[in-house]
C-alpha positions in Angstrom: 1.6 5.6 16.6 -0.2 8.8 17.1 -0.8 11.1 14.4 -2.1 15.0 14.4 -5.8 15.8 16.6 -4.5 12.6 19.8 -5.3 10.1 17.1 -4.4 6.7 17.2 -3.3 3.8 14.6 -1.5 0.9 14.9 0.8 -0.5 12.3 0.2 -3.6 11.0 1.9 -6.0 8.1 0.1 -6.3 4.9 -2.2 -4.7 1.7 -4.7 -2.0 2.4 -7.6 -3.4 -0.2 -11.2 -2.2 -1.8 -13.9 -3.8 -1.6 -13.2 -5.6 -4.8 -9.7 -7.0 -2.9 -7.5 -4.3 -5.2 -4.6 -2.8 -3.4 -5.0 0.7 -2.3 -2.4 3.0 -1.5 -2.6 6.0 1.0 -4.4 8.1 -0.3 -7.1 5.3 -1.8 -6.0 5.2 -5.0 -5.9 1.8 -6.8 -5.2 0.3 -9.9 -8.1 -1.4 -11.9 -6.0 -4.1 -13.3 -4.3 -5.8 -10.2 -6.4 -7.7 -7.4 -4.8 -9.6 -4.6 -6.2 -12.5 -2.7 -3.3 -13.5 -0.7 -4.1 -13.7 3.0 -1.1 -13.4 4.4 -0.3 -10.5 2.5 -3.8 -8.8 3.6 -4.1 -10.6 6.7 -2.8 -7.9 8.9 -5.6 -5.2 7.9 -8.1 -7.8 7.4 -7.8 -10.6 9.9 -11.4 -12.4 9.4 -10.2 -13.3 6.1 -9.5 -17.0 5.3 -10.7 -20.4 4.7 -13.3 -21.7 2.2 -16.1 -18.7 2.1 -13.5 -16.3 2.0 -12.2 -17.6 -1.1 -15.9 -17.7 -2.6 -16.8 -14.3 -1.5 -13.5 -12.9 -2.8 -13.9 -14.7 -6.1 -17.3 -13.4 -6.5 -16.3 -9.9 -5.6 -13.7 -10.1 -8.3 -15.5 -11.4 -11.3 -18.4 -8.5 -9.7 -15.6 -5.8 -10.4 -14.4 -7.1 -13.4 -17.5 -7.6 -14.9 -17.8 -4.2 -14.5 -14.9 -2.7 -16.7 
């Protein structure tokens, strides 16, 4: 699909998520209190994510985040 200024962006199933694996809407908003971990629900704007160390990595950026509120 091309949008204003001949760019480019393909659409693609899934959540858009953080860095702490909350879902983002389009303008980057979030909300603090929901985190997915799904994959096949944020596999299609993250497709290096599965398997064993994604799971760890995820978890740890979770309890990182929550730790935080």
């Amino acid at each position: 699909m091309e949008i204003e200024g001949g760019n480019y962006y393909l659409r693609v199933p899934g959540i858009a998520i953080n860095d702490s694996y909350q879902p983002v809407d389009k303008y980057g908003a979030f909300n603090e209190r929901l985190y997915i971990m799904a994959v096949p629900y944020i596999g299609g704007f993250n497709p290096d994510y599965s398997g064993l160390d994604f799971c760890e990595a995820a978890s740890k950026a979770i309890i990182k985040s929550l730790n935080k509120a």
